[in-house]
DOFI-985878 format. One line per 3 residues: number of its first residue (from 1); for each residue y, x, z of N, C-alpha, C, CB. Coordinates in steps of 0.05 Angstrom, whole numbers, plus 5000, padded with zeros to 4 digits. Atoms other than C-alpha are relative to their C-alpha. Last residue first. Glycine has a CB too. Example, Ala and Ser with C-alpha at 12.3 -4.5 7.8 and 13.67 -1.06 7.14 Angstrom:
<rs>
2> 4976/4984/4999/4979/5273/5143/5022/4985/5014/5009/5009/4971; 4976/5018/5000/4910/5246/5156/5024/5018/5000/5001/4980/5025
</rs>
This chain:
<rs>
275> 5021/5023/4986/6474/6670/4182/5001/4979/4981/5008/4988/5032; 4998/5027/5014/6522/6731/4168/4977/4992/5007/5004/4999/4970; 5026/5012/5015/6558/6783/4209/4992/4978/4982/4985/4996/5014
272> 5001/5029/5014/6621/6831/4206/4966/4996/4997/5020/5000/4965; 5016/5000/5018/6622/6894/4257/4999/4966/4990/4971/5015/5010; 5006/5023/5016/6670/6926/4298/4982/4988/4980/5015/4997/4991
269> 5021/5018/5024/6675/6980/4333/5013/4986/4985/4978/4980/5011; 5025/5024/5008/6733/6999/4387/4987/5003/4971/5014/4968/5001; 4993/5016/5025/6769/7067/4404/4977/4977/5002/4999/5020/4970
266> 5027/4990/5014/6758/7101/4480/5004/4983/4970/4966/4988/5020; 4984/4980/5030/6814/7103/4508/4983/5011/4984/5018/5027/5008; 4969/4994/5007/6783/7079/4580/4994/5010/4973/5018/5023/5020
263> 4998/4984/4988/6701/7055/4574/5038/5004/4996/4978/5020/4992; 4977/4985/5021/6674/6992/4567/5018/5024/5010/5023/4977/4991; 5017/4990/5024/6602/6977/4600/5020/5017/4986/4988/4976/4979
260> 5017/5004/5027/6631/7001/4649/4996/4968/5002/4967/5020/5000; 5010/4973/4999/6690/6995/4660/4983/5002/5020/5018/5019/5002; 5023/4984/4983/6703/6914/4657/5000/5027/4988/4967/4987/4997
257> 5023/4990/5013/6772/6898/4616/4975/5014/5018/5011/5019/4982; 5014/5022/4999/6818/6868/4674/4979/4994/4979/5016/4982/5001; 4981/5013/4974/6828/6945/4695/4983/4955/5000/5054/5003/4983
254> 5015/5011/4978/6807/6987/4635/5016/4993/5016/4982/5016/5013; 4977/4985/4989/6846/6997/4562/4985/4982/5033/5042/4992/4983; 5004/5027/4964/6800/6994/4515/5020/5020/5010/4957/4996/5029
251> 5013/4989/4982/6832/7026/4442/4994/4980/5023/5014/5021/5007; 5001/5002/4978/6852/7000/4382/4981/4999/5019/5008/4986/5001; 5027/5005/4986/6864/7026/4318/5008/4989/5020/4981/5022/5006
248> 5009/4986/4983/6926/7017/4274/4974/4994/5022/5022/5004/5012; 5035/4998/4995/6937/6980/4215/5003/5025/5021/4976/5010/4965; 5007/4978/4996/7015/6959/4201/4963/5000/5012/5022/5010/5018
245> 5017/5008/4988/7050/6907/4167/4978/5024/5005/4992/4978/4986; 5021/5030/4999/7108/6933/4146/4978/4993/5020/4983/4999/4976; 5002/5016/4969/7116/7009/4147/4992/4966/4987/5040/5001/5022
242> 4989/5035/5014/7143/7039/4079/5001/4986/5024/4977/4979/4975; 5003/5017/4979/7128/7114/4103/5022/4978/5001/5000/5016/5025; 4961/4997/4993/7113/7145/4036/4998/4974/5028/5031/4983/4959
239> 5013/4999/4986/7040/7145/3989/5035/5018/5029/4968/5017/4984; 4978/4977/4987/7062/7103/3949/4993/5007/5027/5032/4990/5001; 4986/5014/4981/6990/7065/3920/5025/5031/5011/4974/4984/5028
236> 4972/4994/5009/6966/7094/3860/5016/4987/5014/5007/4995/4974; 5003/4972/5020/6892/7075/3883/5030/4997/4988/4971/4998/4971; 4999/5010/5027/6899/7030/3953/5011/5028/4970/5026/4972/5005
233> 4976/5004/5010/6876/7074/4002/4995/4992/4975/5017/5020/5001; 4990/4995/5025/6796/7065/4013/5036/4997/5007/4986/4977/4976; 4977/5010/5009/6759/7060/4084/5015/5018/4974/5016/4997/5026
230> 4987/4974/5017/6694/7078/4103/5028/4997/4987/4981/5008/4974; 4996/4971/4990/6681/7047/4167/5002/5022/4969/4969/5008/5023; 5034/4992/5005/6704/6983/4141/5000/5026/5004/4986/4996/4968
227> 5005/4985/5025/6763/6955/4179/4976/5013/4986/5013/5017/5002; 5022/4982/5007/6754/6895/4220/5004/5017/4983/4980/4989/4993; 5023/5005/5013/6810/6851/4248/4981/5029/4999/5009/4988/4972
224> 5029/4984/5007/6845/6834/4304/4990/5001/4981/4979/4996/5010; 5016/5008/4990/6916/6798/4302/4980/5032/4999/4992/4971/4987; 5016/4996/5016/6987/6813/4309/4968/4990/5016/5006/5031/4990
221> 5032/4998/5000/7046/6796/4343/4983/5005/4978/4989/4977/5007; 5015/5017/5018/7116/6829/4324/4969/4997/5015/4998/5016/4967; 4980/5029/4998/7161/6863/4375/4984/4978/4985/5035/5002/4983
218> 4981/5010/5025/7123/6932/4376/5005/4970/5010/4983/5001/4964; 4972/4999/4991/7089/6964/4438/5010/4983/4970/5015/5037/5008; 4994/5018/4983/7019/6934/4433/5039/5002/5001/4981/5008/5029
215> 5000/4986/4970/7015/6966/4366/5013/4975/5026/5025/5032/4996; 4962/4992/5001/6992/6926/4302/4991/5008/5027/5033/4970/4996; 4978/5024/4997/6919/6908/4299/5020/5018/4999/5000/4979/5028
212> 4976/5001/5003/6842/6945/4283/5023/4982/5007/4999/5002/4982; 4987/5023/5001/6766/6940/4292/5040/5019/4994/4991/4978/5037; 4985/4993/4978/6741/7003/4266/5019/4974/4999/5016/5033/4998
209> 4972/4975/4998/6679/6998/4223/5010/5002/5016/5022/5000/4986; 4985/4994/4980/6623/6949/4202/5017/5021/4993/4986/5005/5022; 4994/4976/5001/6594/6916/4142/5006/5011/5034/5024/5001/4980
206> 4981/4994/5031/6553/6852/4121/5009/5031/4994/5032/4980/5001; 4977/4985/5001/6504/6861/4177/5020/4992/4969/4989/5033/5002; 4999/4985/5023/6449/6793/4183/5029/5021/4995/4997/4978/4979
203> 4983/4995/5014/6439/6758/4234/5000/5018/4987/5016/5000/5008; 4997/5019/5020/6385/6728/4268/5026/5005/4980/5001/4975/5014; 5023/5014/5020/6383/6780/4326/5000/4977/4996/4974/5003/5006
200> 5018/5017/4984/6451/6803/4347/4977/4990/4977/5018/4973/5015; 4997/5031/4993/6491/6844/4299/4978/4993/5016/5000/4981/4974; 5023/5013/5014/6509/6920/4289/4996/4970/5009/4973/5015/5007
197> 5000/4990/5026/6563/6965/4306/4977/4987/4985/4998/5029/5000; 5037/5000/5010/6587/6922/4364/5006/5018/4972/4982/4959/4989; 5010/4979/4975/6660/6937/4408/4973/4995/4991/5007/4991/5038
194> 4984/4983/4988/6692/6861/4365/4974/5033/5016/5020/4977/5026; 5008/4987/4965/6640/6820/4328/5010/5028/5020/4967/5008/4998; 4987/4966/4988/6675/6790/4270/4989/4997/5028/5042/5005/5002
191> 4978/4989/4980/6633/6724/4243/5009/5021/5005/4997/4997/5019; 5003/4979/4994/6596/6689/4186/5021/5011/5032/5005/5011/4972; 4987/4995/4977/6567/6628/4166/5006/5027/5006/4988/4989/5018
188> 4981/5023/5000/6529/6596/4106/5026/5004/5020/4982/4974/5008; 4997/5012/4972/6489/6651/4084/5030/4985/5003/4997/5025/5022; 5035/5008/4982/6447/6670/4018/5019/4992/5027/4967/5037/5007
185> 5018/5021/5022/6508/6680/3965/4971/4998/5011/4998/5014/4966; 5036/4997/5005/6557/6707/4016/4992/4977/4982/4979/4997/5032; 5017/5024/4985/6630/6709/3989/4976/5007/4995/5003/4969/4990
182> 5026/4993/5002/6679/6765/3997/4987/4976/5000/4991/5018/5020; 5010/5030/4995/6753/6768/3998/4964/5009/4987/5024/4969/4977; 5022/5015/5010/6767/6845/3987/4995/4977/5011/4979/5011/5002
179> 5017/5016/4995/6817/6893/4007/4989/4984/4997/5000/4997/5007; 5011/5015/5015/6869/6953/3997/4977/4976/5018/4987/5020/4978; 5024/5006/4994/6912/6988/4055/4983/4972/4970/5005/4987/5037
176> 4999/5026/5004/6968/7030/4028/4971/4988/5008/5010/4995/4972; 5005/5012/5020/6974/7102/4062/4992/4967/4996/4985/5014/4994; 4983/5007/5021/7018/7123/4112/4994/4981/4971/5007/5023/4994
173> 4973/5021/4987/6974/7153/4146/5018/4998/4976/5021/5014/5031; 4990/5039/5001/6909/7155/4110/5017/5002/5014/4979/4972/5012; 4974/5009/5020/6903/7237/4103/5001/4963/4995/4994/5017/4964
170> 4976/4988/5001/6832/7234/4124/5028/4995/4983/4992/5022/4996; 4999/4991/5023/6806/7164/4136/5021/5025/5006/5008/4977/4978; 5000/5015/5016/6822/7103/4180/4994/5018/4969/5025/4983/5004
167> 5020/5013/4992/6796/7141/4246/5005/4988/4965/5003/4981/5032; 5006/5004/5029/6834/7202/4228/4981/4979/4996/4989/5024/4988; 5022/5015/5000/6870/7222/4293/4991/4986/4975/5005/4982/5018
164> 5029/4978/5004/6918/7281/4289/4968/4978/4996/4996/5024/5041; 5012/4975/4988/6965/7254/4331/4979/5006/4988/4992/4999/5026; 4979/4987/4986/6982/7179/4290/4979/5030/5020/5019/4971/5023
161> 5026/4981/4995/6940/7149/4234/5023/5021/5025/4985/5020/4962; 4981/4974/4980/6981/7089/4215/4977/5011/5024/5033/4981/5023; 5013/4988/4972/6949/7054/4157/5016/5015/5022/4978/5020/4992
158> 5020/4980/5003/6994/7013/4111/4982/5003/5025/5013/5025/4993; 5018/4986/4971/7002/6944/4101/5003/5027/4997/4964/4994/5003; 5026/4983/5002/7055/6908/4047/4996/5015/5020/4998/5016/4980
155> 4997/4980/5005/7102/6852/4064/4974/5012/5000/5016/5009/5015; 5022/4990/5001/7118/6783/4075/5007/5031/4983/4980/4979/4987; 5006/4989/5019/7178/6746/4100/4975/5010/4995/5015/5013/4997
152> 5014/4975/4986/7193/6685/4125/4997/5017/4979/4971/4995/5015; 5031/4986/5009/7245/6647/4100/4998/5005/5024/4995/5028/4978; 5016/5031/5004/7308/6600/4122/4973/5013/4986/5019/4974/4975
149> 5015/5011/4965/7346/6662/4151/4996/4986/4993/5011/4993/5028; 5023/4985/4988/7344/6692/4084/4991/4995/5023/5004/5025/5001; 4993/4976/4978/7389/6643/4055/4972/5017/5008/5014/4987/5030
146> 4989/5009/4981/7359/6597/3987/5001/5022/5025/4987/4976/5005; 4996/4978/4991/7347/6615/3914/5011/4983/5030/5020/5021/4981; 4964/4986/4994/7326/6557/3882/4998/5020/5014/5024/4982/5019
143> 4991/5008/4973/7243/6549/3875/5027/5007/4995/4987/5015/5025; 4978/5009/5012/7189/6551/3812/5032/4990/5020/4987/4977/4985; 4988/5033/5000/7136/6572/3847/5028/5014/4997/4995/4974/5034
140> 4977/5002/4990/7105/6644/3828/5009/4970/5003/5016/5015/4984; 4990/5020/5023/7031/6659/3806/5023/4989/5027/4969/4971/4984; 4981/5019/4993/7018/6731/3837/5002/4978/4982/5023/5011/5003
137> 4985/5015/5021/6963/6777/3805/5016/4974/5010/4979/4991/4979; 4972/4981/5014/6941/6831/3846/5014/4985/4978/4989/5032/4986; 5015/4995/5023/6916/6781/3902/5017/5015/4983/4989/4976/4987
134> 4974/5009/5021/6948/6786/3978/4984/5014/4972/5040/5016/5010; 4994/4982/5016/6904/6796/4033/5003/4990/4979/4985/5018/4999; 5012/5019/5024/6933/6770/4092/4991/5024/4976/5028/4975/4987
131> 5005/4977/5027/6940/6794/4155/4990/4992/4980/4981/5022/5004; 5027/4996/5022/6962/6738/4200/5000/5032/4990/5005/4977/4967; 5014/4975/4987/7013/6754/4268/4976/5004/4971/4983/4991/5039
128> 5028/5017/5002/7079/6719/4228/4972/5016/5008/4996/4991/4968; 5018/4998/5015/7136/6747/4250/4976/4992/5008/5000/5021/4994; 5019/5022/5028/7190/6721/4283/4977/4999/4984/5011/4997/4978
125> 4999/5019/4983/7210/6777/4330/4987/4983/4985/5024/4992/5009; 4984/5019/4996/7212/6827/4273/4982/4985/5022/5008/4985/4975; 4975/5000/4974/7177/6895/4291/5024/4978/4997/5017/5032/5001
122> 5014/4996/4972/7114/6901/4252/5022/4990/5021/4990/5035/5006; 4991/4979/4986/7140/6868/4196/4988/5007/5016/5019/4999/5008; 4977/4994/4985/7095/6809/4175/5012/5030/5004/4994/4989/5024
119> 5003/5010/4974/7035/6812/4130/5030/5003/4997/4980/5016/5024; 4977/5000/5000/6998/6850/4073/5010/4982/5031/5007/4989/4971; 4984/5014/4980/6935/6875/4055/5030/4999/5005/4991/5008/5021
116> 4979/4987/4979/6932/6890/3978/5002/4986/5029/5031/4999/4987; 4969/4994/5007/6879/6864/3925/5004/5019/5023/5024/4973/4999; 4989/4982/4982/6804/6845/3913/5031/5002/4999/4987/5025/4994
113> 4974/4977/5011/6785/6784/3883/5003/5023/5020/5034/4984/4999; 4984/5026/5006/6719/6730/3905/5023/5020/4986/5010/4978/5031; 4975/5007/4997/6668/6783/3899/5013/4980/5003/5009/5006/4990
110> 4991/5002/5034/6598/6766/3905/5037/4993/5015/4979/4962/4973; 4971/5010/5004/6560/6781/3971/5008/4996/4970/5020/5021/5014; 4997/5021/4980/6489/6799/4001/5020/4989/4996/5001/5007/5025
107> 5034/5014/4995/6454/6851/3952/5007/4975/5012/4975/5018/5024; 5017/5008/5013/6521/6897/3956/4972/4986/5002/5000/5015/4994; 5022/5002/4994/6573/6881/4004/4984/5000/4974/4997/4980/5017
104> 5007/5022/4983/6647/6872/3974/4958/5013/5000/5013/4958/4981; 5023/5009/5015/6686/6917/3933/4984/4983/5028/4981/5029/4984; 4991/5027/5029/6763/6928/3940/4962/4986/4992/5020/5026/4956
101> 5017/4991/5016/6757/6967/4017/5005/4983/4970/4973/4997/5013; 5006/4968/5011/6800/6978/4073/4984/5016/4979/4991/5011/5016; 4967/4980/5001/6794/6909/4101/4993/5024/4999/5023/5000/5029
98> 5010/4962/4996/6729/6872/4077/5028/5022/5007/4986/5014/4961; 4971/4975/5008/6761/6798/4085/4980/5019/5009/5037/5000/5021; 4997/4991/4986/6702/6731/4091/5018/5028/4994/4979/4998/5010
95> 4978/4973/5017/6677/6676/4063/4999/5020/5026/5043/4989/4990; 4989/4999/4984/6609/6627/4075/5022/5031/4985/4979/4999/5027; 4982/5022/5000/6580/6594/4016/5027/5012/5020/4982/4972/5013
92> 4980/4988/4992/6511/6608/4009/5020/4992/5011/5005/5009/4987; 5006/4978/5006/6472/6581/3954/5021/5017/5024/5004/5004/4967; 4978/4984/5009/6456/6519/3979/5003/5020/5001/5017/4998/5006
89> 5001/4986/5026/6387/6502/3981/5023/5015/4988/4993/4982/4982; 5017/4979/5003/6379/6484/4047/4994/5014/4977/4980/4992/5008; 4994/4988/4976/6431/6428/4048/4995/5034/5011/4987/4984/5017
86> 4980/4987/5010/6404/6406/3988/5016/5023/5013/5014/4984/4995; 5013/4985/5028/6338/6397/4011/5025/5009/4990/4983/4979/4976; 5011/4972/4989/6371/6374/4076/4990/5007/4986/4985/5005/5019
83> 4971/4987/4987/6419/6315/4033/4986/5028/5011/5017/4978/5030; 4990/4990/5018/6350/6298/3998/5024/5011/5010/5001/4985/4981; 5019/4979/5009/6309/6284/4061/5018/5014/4977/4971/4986/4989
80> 4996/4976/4979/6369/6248/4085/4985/5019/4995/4995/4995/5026; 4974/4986/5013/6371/6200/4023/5013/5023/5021/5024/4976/4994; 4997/4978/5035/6296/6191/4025/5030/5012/4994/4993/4975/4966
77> 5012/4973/5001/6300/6166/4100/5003/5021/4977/4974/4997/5002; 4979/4983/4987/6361/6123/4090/4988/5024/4994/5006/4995/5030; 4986/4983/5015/6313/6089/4038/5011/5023/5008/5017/4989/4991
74> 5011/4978/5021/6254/6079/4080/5021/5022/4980/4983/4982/4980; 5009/4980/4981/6298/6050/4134/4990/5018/4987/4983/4994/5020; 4968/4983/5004/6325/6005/4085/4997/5024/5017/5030/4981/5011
71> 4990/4993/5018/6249/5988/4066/5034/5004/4999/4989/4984/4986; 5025/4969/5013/6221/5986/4130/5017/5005/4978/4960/4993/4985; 4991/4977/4981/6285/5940/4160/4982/5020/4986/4993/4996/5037
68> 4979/4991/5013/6271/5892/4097/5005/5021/5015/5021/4982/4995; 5014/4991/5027/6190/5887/4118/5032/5009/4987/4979/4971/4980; 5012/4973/4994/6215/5877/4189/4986/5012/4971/4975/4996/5026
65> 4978/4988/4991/6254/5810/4164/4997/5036/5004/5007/4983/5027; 4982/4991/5019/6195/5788/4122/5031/5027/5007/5010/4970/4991; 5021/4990/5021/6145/5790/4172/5017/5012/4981/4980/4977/4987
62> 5001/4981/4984/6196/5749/4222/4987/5033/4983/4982/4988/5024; 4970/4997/4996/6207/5701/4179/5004/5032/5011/5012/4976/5023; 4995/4989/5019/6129/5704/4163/5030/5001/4996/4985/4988/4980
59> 5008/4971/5009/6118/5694/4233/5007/5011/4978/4974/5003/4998; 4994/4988/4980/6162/5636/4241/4986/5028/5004/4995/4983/5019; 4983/4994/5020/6134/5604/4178/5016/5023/5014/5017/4976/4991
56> 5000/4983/5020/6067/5610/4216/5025/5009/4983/4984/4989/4986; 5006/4970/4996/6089/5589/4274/4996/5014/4979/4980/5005/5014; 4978/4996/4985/6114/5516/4249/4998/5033/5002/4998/4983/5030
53> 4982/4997/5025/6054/5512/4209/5030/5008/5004/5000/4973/4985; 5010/4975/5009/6017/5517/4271/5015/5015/4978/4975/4996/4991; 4993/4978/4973/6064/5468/4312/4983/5030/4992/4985/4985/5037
50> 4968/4993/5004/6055/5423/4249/5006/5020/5018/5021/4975/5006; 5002/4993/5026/5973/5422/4245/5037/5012/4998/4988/4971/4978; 5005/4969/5000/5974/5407/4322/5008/5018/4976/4970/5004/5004
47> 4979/4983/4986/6017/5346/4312/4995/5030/5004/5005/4988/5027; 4976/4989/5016/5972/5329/4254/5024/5014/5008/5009/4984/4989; 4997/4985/5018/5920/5324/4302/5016/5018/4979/4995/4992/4997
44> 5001/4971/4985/5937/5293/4353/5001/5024/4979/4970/5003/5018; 4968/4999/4991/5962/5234/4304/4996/5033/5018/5011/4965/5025; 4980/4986/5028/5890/5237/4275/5035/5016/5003/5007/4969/4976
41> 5014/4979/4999/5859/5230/4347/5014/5018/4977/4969/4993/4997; 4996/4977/4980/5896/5174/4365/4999/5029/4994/4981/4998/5018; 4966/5002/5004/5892/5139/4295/5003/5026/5021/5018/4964/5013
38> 5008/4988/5014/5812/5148/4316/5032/5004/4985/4975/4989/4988; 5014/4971/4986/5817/5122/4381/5009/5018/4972/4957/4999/5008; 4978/4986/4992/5858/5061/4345/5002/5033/5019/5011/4978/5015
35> 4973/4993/5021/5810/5052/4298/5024/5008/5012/5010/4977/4983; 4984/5012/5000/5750/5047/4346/5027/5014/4988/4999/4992/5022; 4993/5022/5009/5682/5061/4319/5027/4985/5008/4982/4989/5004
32> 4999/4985/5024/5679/5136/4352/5001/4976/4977/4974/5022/4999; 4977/4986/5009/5699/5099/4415/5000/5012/4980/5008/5015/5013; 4983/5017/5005/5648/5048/4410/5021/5011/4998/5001/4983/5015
29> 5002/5013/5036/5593/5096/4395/5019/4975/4998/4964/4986/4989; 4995/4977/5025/5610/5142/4459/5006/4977/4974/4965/5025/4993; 4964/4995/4996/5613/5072/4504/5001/5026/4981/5013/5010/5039
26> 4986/5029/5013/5546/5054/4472/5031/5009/5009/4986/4963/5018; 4995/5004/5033/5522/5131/4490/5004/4972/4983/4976/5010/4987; 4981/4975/5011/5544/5126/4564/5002/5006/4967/4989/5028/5014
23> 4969/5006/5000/5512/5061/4573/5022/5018/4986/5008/4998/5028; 4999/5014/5012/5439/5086/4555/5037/4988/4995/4979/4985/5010; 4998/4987/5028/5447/5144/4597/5004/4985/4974/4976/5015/4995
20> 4975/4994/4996/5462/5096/4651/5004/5020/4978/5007/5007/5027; 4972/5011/4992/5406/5058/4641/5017/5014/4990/5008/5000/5027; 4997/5016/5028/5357/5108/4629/5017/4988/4999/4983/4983/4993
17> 4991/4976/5016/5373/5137/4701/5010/4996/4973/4979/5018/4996; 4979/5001/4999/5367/5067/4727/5012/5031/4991/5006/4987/5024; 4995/5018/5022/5297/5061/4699/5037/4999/4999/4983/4967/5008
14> 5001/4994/5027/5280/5119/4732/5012/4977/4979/4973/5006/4995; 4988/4985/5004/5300/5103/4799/4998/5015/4967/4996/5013/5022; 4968/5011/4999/5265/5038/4794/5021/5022/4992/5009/4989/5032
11> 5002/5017/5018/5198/5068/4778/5036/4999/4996/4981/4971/5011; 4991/4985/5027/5208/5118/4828/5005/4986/4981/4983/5017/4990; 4973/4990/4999/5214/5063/4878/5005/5024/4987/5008/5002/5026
8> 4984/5021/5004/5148/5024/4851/5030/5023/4999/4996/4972/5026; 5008/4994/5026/5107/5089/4861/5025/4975/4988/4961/4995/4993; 4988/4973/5006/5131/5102/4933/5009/4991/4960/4969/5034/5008
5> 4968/5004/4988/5118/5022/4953/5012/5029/4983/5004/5003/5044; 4978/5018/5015/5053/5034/4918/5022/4992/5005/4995/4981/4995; 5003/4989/5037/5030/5094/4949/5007/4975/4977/4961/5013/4991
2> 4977/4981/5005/5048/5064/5013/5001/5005/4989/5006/5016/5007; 4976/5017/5000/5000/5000/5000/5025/5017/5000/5000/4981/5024
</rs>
């Protein structure tokens, strides 16, 4: 009689399993038969379909935009690559004055003209401190004649070789100083390196010699430059004390100049480099 009470109440519990499985797929097959489920579903749908389509154009906006940046970006690149190809190809370029000489560096230079240094008085007040070097063929402006106190003037260099000292050459006092514009045809840069006879590494010597300026005592400023240690008088130059713009050596003079390295009255170097 227990074993049928048991057997019965499985029974039951099974049937209400069935059941309810049964229910669940009639409610499935009524919603997949109802039109307005199925509207529902479409409508979801298409909203999804737009919010993709949406993104997508939105990417390819985007797609496009970074595709114009590459390609102006690309260009710049190519037109910088070509500016440093050029850049690096130039022949040179850089100038520079040989004082005391008419020819210019062999292997490393090409004349520009040679001529005459020239300049200020040594001993007007007013004067101009340049050293110029003045070409042998003048082209004149067309000008009125106007006072002399409304110029400057200019004048020719010599050497001044005083006691016995022969730094610019025997027999150079007095004499006319010639000189050379110079351009390198391999470097882009050059400089005067005062108390050196040679250049720092990466550079290249053009010349050296005996730096040079006007005297401290005179009335006129002047600058520094470089004479070449072999120095030329200009050829049929008067050889007569004209004065002008003057070339004398110069010496250290110790105190707010360090001694050592630099020593008293001792003459300076000089040496021109290129890079």
């Amino acid at each position: 009689m227990a074993i049928n009470r048991i057997s019965l109440v499985v029974f039951v519990f099974y049937a209400l399993i069935v059941c309810g499985h049964c229910k669940e797929d009639s409610n499935k097959r009524i919603l997949l038969n109802d039109p307005d489920y199925i509207q529902q579903l479409i409508t979801h749908l298409q909203g999804e379909l737009q919010t993709l389509q949406t993104t997508v154009h939105t990417l390819q906006t985007t797609v496009h935009t970074y595709q114009t940046m590459v390609e102006t970006q690309t260009g710049e690149i190519s037109s910088l690559k070509t500016q440093l190809s050029q850049a690096n190809n130039v022949g040179g370029g850089s100038t520079f004055v040989r004082w005391g000489r008419t020819d210019c560096p062999a292997n490393l230079t090409e004349l520009v003209y040679s001529g005459l240094a020239g300049g200020s008085w040594y001993d007007h007040s007013g004067a101009a401190v340049d050293y110029l070097c003045l070409p042998p063929d003048p082209e004149w402006l067309q000008t009125t004649v106007v006072p002399d106190d409304y110029t400057g003037r200019l004048y020719g260099a010599e050497y001044e070789s005083f006691n016995g000292y022969t730094l610019f050459g025997p027999q150079s006092h007095n004499e006319e100083v010639p000189c050379a514009v110079c351009r390198s045809t391999s470097f882009v840069s050059s400089v005067m390196i005062p108390a050196r006879t040679t250049c720092y590494s990466g550079w290249t010597k053009a010349y050296s010699g005996s730096l040079a300026s006007g005297s401290y005592a005179h009335v006129a400023a002047s600058q520094y430059v470089c004479v070449d240690e072999n120095p030329q008088p200009v050829v049929g130059g008067a050889d007569r004390d004209d004065n002008g713009k003057m070339f004398l050596g110069v010496k250290a003079f110790c105190g707010s100049l360090r001694c050592p390295p630099y020593q008293q009255d001792k003459f300076l170097s000089c040496v021109v480099c290129m890079k």
